[in-house]
C-alpha positions in Angstrom: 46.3 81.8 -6.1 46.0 78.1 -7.3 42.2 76.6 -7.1 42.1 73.1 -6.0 39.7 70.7 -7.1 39.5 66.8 -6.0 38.9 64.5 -8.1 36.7 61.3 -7.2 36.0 58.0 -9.0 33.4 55.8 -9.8 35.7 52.8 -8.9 35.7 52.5 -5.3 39.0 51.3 -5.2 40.5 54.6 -7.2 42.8 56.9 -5.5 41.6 60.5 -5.4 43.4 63.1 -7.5 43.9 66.7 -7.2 43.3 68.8 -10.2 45.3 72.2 -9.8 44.7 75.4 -11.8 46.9 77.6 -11.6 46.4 81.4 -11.9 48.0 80.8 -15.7 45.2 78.1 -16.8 47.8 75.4 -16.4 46.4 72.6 -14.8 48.1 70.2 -13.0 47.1 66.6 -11.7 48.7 65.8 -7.9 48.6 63.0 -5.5 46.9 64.4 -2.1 50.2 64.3 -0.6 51.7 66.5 -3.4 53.3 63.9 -6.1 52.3 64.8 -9.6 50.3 62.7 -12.1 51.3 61.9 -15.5 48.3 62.7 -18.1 48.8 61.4 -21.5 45.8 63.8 -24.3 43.9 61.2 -26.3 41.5 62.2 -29.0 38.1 60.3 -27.6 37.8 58.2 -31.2 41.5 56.9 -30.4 40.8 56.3 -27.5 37.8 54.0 -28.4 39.2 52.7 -31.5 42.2 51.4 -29.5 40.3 49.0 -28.2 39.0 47.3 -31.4 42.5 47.2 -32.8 43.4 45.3 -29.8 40.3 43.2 -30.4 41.5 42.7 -34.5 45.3 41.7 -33.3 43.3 39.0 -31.1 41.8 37.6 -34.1 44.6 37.7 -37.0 46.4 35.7 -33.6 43.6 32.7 -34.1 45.4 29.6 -35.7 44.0 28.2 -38.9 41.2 26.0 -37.3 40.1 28.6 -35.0 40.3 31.2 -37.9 37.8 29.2 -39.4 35.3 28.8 -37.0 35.2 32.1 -35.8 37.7 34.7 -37.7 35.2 35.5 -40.4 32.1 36.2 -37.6 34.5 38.6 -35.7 36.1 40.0 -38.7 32.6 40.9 -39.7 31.8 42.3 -36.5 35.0 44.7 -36.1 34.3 46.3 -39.7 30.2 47.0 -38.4 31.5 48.0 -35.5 34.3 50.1 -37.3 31.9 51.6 -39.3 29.2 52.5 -36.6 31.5 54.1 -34.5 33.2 56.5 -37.5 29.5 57.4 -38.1 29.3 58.3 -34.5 32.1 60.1 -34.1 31.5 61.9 -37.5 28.3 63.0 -36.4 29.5 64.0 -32.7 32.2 66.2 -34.7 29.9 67.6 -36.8 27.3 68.3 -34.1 29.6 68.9 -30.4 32.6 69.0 -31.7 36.4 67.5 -31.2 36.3 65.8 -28.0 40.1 65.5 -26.3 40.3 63.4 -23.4 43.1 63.4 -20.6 44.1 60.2 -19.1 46.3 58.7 -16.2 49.8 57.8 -17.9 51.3 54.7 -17.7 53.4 54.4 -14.5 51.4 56.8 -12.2 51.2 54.3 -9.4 49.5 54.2 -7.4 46.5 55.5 -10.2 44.5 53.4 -12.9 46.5 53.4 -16.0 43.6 55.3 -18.3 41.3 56.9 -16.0 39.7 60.3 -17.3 40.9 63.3 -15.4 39.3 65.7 -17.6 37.4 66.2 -21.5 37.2 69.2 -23.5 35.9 70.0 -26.3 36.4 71.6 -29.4 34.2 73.5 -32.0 35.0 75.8 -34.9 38.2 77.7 -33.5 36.6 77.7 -29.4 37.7 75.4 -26.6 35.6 74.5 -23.4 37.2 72.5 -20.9 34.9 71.1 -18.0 
């Protein structure tokens, strides 16, 4: 037998999800009325560092004048923030472990495009999922 757990969110707006594991450890993310969610796995630093790379196509997008006001502040401020956050993550590794994130895919109306379903984490050859 299948154990049901739903899924809240800290939006208030969010739709609820169902997270299903089945008597094989597969889990599966529904829609209260049955539909099934698409989950995309995301390494945690990806997931993060994502969002600076969408930050650094912003800034090589600045025209020449613009560039030179601000490009060489925010280039500056992506590489420290770059850098802080491999020295984060490198010390999370060496400490917790590999942390894998499962988000909302893409196209799962009616959810949030990214919203964290579930984390596990990885260290030296074991795996706990909560």
């Amino acid at each position: 037998m299948s154990k049901e757990e739903r899924l809240t969110s800290y939006l208030p707006n969010d739709h609820e999800i169902i997270k299903e594991t089945q008597e094989d450890g597969t889990i599966l993310f529904k829609h209260p009325v049955g539909g099934q969610v698409s989950i995309d796995d995301i390494d945690l630093y990806s997931a993060v560092y994502g969002w600076l790379s969408k930050f650094q196509t912003l800034v090589n997008m600045l025209d020449d004048g613009d560039y030179g006001k601000f490009g060489t502040l925010f280039e500056l401020i992506l590489q420290n923030a770059e850098s802080e956050l491999k020295e984060i993550f490198s010390f999370i590794r060496q400490t917790i472990g590999h942390i894998q994130i499962e988000t909302v895919a893409r196209d799962s109306f009616p959810y949030r495009t990214g919203r964290v379903v579930s984390l596990s984490v990885k260290k030296l050859g074991e795996e706990v999922t909560s």
